[in-house]
mmCIF file of the C-alpha atoms, coordinates in Angstrom:
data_MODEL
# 
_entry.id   MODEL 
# 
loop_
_atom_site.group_PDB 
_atom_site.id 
_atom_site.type_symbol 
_atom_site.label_atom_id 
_atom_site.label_alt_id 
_atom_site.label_comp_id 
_atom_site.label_asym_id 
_atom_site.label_entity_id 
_atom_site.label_seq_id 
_atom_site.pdbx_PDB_ins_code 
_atom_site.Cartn_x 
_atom_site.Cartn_y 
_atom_site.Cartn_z 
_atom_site.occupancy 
_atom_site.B_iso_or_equiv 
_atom_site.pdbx_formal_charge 
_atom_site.auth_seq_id 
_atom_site.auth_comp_id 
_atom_site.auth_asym_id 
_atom_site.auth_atom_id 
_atom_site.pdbx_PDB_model_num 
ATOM 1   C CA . UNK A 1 1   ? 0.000   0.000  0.000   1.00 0.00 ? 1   UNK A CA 1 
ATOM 2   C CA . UNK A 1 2   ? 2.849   2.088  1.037   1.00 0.00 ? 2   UNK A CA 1 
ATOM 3   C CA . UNK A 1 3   ? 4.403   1.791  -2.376  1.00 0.00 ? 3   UNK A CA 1 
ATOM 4   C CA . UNK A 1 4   ? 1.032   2.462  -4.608  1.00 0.00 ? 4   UNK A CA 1 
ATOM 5   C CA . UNK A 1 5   ? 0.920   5.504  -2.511  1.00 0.00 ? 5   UNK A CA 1 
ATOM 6   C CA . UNK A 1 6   ? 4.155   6.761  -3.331  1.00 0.00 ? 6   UNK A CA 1 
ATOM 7   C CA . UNK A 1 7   ? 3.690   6.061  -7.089  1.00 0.00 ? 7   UNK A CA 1 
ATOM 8   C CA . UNK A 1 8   ? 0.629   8.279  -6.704  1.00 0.00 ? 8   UNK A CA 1 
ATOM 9   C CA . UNK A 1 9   ? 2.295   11.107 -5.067  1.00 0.00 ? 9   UNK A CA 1 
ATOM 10  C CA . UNK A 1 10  ? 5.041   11.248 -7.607  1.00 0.00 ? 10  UNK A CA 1 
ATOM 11  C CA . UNK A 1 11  ? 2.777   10.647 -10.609 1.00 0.00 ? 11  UNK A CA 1 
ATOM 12  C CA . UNK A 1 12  ? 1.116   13.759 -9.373  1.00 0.00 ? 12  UNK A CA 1 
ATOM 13  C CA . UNK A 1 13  ? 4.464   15.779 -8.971  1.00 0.00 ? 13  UNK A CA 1 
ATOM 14  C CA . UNK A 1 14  ? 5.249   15.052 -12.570 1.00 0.00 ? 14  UNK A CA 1 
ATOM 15  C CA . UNK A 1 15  ? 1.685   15.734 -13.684 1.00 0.00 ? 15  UNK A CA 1 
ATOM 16  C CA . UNK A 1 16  ? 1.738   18.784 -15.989 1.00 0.00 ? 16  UNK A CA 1 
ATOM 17  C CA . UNK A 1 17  ? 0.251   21.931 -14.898 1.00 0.00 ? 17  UNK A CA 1 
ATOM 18  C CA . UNK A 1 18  ? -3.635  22.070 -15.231 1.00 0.00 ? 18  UNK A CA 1 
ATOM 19  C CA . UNK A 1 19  ? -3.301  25.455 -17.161 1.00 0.00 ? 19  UNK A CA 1 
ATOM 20  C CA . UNK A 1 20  ? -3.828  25.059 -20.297 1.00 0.00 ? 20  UNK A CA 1 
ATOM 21  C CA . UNK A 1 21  ? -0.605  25.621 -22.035 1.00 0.00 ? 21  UNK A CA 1 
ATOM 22  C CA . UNK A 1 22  ? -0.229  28.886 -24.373 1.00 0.00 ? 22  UNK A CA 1 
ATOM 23  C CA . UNK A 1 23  ? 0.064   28.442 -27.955 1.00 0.00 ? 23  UNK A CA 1 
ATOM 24  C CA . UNK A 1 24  ? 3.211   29.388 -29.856 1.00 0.00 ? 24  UNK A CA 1 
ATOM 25  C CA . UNK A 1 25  ? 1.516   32.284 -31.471 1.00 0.00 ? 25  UNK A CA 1 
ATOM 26  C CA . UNK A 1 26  ? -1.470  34.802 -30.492 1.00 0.00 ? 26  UNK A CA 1 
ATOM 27  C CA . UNK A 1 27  ? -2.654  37.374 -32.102 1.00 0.00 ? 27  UNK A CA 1 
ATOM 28  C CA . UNK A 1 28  ? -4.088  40.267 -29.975 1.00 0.00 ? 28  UNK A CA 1 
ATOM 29  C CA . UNK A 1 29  ? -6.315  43.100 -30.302 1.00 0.00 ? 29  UNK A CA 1 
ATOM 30  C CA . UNK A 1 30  ? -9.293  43.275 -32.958 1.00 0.00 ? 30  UNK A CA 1 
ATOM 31  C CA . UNK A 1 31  ? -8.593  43.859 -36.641 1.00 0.00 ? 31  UNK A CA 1 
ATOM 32  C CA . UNK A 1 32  ? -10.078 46.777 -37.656 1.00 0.00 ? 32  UNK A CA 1 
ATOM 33  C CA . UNK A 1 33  ? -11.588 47.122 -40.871 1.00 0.00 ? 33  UNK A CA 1 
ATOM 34  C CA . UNK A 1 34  ? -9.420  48.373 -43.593 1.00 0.00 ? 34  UNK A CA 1 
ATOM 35  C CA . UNK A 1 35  ? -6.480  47.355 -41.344 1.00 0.00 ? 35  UNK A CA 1 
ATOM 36  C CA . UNK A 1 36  ? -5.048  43.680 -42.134 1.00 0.00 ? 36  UNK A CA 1 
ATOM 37  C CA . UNK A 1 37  ? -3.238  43.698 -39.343 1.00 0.00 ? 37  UNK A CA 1 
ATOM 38  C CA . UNK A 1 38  ? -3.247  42.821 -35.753 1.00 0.00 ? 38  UNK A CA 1 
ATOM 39  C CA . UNK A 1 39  ? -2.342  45.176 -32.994 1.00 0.00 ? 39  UNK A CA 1 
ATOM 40  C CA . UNK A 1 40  ? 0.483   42.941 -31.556 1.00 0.00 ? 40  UNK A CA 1 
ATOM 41  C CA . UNK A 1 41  ? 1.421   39.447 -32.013 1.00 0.00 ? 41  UNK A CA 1 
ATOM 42  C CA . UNK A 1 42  ? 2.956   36.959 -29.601 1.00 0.00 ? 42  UNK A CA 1 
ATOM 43  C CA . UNK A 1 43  ? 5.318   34.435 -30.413 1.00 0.00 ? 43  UNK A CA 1 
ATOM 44  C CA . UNK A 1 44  ? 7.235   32.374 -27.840 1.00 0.00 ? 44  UNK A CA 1 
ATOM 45  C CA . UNK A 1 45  ? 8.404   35.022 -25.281 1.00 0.00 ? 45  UNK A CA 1 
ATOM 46  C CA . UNK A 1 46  ? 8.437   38.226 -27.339 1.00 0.00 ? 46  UNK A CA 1 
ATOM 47  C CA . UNK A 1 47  ? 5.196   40.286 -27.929 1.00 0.00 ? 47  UNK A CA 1 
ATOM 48  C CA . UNK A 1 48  ? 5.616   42.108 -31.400 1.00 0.00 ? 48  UNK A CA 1 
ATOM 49  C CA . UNK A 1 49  ? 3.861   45.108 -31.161 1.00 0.00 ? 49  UNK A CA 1 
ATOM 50  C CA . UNK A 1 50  ? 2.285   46.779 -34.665 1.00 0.00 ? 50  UNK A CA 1 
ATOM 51  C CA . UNK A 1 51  ? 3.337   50.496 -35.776 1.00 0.00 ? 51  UNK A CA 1 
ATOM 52  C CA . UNK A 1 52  ? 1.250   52.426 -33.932 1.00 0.00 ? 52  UNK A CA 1 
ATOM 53  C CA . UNK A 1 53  ? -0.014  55.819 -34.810 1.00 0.00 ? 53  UNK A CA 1 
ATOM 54  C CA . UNK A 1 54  ? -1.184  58.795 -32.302 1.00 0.00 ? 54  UNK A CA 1 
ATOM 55  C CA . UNK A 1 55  ? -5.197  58.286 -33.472 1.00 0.00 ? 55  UNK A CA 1 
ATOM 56  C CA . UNK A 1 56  ? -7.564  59.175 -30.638 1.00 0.00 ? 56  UNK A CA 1 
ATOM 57  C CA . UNK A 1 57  ? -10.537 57.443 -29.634 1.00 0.00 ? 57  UNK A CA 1 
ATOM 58  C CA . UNK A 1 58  ? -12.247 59.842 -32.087 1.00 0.00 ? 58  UNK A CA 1 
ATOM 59  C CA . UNK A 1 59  ? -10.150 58.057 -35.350 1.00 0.00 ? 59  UNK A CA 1 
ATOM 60  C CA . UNK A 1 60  ? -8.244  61.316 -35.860 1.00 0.00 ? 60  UNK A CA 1 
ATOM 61  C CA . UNK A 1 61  ? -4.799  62.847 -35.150 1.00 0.00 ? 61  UNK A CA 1 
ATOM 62  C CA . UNK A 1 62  ? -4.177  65.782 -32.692 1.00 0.00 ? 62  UNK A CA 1 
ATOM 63  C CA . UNK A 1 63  ? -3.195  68.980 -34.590 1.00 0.00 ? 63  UNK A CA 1 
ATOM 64  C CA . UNK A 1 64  ? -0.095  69.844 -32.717 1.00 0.00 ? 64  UNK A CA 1 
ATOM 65  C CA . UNK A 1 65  ? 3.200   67.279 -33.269 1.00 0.00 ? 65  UNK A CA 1 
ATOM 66  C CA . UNK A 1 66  ? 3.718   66.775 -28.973 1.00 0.00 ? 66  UNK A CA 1 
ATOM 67  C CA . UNK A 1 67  ? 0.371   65.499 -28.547 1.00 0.00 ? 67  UNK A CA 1 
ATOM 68  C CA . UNK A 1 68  ? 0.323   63.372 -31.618 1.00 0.00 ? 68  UNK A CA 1 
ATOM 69  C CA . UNK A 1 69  ? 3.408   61.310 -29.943 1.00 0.00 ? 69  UNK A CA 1 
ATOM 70  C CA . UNK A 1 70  ? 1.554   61.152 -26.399 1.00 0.00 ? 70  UNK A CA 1 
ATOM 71  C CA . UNK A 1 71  ? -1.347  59.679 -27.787 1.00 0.00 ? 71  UNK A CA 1 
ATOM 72  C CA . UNK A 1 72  ? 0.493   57.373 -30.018 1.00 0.00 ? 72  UNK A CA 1 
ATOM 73  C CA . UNK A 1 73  ? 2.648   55.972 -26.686 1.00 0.00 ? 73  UNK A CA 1 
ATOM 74  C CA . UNK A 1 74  ? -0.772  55.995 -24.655 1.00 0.00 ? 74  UNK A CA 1 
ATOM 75  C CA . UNK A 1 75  ? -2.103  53.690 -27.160 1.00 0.00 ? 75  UNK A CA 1 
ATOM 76  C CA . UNK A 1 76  ? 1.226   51.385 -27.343 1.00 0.00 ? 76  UNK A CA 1 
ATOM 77  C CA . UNK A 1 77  ? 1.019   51.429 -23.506 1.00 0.00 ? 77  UNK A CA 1 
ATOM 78  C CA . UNK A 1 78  ? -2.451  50.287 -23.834 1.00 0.00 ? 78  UNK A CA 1 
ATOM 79  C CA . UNK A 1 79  ? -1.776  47.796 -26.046 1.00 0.00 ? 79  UNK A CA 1 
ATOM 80  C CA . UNK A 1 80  ? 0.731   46.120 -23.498 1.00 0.00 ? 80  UNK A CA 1 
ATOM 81  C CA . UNK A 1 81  ? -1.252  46.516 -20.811 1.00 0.00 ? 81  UNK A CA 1 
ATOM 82  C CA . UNK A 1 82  ? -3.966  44.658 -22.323 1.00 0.00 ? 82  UNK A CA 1 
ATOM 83  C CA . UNK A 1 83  ? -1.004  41.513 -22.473 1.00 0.00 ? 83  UNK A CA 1 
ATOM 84  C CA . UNK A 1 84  ? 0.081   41.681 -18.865 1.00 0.00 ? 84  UNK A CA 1 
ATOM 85  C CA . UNK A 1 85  ? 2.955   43.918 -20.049 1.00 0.00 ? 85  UNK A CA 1 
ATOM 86  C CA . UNK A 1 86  ? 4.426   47.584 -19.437 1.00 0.00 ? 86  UNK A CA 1 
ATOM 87  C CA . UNK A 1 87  ? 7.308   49.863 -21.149 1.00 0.00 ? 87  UNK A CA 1 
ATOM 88  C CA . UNK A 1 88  ? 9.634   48.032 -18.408 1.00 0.00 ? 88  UNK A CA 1 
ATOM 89  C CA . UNK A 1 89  ? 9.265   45.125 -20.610 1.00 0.00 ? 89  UNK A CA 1 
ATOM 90  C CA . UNK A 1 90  ? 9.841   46.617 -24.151 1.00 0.00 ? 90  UNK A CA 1 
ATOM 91  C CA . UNK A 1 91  ? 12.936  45.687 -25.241 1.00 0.00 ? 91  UNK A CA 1 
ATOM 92  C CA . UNK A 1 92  ? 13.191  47.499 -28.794 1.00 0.00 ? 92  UNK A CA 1 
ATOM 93  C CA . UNK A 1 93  ? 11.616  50.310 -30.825 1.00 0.00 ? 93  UNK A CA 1 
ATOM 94  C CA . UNK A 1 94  ? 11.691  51.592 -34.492 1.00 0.00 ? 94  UNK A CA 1 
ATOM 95  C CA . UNK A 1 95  ? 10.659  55.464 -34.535 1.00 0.00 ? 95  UNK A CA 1 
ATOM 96  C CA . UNK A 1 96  ? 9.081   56.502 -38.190 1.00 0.00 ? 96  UNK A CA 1 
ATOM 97  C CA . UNK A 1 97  ? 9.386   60.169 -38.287 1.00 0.00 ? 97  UNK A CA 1 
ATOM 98  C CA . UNK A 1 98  ? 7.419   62.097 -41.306 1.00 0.00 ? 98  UNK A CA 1 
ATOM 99  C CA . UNK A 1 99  ? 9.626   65.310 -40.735 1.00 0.00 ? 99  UNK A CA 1 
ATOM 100 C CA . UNK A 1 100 ? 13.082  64.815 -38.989 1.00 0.00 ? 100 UNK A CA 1 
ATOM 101 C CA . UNK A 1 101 ? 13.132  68.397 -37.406 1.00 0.00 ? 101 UNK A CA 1 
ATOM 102 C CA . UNK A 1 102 ? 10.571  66.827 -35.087 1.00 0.00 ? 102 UNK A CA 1 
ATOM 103 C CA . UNK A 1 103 ? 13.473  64.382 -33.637 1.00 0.00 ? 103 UNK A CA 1 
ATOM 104 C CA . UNK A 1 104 ? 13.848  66.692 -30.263 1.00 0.00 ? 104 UNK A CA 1 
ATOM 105 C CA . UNK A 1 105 ? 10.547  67.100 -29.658 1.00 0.00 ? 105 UNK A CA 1 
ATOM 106 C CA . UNK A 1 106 ? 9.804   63.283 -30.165 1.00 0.00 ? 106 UNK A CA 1 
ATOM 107 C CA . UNK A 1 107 ? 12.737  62.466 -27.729 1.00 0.00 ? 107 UNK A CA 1 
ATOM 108 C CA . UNK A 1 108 ? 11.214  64.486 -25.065 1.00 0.00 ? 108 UNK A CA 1 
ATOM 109 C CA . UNK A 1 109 ? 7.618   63.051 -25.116 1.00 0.00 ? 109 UNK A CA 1 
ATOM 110 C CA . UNK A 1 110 ? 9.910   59.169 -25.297 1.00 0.00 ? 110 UNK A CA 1 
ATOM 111 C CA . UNK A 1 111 ? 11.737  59.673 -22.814 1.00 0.00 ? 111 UNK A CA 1 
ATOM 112 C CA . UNK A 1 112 ? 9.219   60.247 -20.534 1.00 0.00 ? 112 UNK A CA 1 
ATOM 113 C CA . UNK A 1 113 ? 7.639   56.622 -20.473 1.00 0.00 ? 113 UNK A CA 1 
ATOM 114 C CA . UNK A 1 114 ? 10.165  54.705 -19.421 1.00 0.00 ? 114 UNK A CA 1 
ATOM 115 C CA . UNK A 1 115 ? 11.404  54.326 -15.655 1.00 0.00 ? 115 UNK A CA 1 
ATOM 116 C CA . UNK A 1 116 ? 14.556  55.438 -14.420 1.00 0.00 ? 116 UNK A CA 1 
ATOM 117 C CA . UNK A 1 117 ? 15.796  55.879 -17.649 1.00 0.00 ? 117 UNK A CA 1 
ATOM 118 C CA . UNK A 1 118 ? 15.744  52.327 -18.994 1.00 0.00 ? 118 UNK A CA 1 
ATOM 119 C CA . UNK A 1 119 ? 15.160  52.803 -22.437 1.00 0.00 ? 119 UNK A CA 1 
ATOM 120 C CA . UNK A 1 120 ? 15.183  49.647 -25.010 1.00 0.00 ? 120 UNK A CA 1 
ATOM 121 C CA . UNK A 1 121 ? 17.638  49.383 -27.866 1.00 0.00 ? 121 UNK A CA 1 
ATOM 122 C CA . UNK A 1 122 ? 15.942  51.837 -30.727 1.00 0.00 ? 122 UNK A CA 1 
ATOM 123 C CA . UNK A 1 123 ? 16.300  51.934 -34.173 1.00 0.00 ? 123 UNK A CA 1 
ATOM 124 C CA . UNK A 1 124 ? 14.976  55.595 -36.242 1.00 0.00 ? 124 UNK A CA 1 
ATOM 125 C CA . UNK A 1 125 ? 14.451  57.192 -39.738 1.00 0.00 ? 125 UNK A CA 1 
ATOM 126 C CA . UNK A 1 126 ? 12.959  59.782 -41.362 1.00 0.00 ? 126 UNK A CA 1 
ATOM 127 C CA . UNK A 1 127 ? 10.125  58.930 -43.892 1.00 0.00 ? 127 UNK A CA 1 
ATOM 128 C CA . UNK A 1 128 ? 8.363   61.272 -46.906 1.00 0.00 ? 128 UNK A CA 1 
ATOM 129 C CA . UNK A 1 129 ? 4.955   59.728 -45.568 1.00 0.00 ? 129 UNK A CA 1 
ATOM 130 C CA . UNK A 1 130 ? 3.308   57.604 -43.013 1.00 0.00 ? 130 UNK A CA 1 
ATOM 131 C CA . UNK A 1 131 ? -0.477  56.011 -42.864 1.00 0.00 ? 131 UNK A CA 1 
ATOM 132 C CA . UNK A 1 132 ? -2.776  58.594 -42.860 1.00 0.00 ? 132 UNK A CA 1 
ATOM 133 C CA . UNK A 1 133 ? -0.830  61.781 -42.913 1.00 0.00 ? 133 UNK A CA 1 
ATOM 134 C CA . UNK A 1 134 ? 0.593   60.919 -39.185 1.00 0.00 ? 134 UNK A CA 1 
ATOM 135 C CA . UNK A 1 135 ? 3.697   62.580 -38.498 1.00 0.00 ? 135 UNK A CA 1 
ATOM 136 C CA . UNK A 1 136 ? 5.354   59.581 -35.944 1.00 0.00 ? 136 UNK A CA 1 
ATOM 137 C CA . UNK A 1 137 ? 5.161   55.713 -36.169 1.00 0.00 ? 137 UNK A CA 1 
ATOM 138 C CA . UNK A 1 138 ? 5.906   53.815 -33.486 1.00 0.00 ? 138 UNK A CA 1 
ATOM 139 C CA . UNK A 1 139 ? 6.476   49.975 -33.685 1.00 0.00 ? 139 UNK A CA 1 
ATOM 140 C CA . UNK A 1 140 ? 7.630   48.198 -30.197 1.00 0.00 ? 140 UNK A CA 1 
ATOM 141 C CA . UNK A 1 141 ? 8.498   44.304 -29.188 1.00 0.00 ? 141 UNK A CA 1 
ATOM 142 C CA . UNK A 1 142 ? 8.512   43.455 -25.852 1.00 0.00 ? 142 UNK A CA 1 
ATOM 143 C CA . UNK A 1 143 ? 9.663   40.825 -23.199 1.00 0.00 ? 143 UNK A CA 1 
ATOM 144 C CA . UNK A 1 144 ? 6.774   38.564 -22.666 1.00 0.00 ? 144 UNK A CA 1 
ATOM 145 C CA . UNK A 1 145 ? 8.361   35.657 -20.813 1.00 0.00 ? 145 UNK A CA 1 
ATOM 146 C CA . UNK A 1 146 ? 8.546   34.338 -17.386 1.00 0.00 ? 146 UNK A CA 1 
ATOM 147 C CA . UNK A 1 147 ? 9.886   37.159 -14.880 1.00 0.00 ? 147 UNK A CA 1 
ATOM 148 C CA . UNK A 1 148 ? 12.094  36.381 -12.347 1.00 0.00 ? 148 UNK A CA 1 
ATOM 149 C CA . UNK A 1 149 ? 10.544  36.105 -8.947  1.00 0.00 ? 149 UNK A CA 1 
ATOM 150 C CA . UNK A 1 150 ? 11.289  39.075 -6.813  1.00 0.00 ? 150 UNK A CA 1 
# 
């Protein structure tokens, strides 16, 4: 009896975990129509995040440059929250500017999201045109993996 108990206690031990295990991909956020795209996409332990633009709830743009980029890293914030993530957890960044002289003032509004100064590796360039006349894309991926325990 001794020993069919045993067997049961370590048969349990080496049970897998009754979560249901995450697939390899998943796609979040809702396409939107026109838009064949999703907002971010997860695959293994990084979260891809799509270029994001600085569209309001409203669909439209701010008129002034400074609160075009704080909407646009509002909505990329909101996009990892919605996967359990924050901007500690982005890890790299491509900036799309339509107009380079806006460099400065993009840094500024950047450079304000992130914690102690922890900014991910970051790749830039100046375009002739983005989406919808926006004047910054922002595309992000992000750390999505276990975290250490603390």
């Amino acid at each position: 009896m001794k020993i069919m108990l045993g067997f049961a206690a370590l048969s349990l031990l080496a049970a897998p975990s009754l979560a249901a295990p995450r697939p390899p991909v998943e796609h979040l956020g809702k396409a939107v129509e026109g838009r064949p795209f999703s907002t971010a996409v997860r695959a293994g332990d990084i979260l891809y995040l799509s270029g994001q633009l600085g569209l309001g709830a409203d669909g439209k743009l701010p008129p002034e440059f400074d609160a075009e980029a704080r909407q646009m890293m509002d909505n990329i914030g909101g996009v990892l929250k919605s996967a359990g993530l924050g901007w500690g957890d982005v890890i790299h960044c491509t900036v799309m500017l339509s107009d380079m002289a806006n460099w400065p003032a993009f840094n500024k509004v950047y450079a304000g999201y992130f914690v102690g100064h922890r900014f991910p590796a970051r790749s830039a360039f100046g375009t002739n045109g983005l989406a919808l006349n926006a004047r910054v894309e922002l595309e992000c991926q992000a750390y999505a993996g276990a975290k250490p325990a603390k």
